[in-house]
C-alpha positions in Angstrom: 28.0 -24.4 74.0 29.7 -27.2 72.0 32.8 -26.2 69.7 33.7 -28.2 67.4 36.3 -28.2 64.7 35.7 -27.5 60.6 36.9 -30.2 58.2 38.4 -28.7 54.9 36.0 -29.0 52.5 33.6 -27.2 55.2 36.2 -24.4 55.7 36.2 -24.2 51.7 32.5 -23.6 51.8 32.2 -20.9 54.3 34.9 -19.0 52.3 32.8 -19.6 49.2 29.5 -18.8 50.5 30.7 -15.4 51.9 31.8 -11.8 50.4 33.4 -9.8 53.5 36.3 -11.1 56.2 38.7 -9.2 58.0 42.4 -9.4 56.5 45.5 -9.1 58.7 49.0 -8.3 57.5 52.3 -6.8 59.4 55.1 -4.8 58.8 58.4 -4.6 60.7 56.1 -6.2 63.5 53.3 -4.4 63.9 50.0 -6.3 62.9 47.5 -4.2 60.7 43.5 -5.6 60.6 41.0 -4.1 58.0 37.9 -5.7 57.1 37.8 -6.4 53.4 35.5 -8.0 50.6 36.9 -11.2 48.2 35.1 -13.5 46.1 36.5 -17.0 47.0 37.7 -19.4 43.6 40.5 -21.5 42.5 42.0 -21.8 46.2 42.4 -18.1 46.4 40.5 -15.3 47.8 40.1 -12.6 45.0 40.2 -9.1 46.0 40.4 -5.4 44.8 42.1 -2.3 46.4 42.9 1.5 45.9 46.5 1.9 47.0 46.9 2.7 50.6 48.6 1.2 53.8 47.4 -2.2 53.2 48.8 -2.5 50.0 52.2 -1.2 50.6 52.1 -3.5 54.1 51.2 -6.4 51.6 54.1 -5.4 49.4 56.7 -5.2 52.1 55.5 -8.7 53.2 53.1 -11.0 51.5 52.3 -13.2 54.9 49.0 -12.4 55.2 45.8 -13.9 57.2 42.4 -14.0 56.7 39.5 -14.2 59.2 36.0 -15.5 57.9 33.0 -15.4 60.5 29.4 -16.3 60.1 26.7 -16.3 62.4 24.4 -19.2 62.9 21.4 -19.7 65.1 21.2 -18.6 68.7 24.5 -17.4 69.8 26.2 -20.0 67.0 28.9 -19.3 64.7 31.5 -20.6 62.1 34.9 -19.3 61.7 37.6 -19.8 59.2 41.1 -18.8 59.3 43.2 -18.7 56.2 47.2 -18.4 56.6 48.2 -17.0 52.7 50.5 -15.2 50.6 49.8 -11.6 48.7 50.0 -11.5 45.3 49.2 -8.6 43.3 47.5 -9.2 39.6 49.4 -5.5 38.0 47.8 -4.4 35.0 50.8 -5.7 32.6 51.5 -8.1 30.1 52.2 -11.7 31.8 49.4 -10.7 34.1 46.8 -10.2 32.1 45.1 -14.2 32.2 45.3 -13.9 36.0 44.0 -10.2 36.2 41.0 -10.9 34.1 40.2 -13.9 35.7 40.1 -12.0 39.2 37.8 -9.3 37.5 35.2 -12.2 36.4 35.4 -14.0 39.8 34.4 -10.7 41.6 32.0 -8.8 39.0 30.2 -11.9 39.9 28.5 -10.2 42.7 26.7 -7.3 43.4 28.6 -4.1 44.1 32.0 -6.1 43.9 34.3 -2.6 43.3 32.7 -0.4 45.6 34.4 -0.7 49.2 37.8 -1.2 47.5 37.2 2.1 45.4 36.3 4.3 47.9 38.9 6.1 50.5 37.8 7.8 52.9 39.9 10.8 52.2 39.0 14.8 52.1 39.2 16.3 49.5 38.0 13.3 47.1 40.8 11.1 46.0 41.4 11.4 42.1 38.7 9.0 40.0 42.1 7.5 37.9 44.1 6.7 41.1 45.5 2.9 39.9 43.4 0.6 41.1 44.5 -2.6 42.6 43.6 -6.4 42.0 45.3 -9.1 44.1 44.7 -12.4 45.6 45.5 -14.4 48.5 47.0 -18.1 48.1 45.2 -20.2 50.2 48.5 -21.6 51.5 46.5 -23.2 55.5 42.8 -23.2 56.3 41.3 -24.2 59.6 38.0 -23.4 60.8 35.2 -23.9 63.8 31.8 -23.9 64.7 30.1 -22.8 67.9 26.7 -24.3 68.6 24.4 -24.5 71.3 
């Protein structure tokens, strides 16, 4: 197996050419993984949300990381790592330019609001629960690939 590290501009593509990662963020030390889907644009990973633990965990600290894998032939893969900040696009004047833009960036793709609309909570969760749209400054990459 030969490893080998990921320029930028090849870290850049694997974010673009994927939909799902898994996002890390912590709170008064304790780390906090979920797997979560973005659309990638502008140096920022676009994302969408029902409230929940991650958000208020993303609130209380914006340091956030993102894991990006791929698989490639044979036992291969690629993996990107993105070191980034939180911010939250709120549905208020001042945020409107950036909110829109993140709803045109992810109703790009098939499907875009369905995993971050559903909970998986009994009963069903209210359908007007605020819904939230935030990004991820791409503030670090780094990335490699594993090939045989």
């Amino acid at each position: 197996m030969l490893i080998r590290t990921l320029s930028a501009l090849e870290c850049t593509k694997l974010l673009a050419a994927n939909r799902s990662g898994h996002l890390a963020c912590a709170k008064d030390g304790q780390p906090y993984v979920v797997c979560f889907n973005y659309a990638y644009a502008d140096n920022h990973l676009y994302a969408f949300s029902l409230p929940g633990k991650k958000i208020d965990w993303m609130r209380a600290n914006p340091l956030v990381c993102a894991q990006i894998d791929e698989h490639t032939q044979g036992r291969g893969w690629r993996s990107v790592i993105v070191d980034g900040r939180y911010e939250e696009l709120p549905d208020k004047i001042g945020h409107r330019v950036q909110r829109d833009h993140a709803w045109s960036v992810l109703s790009k793709h098939t499907d875009w609001w369905e995993p971050g609309a559903l909970k998986p909570v009994m009963p069903p969760v209210s359908d007007n629960l605020p819904h939230v749209f935030f990004r991820i400054l791409v503030e670090q990459v780094s990335g490699r690939e594993a090939s045989e």
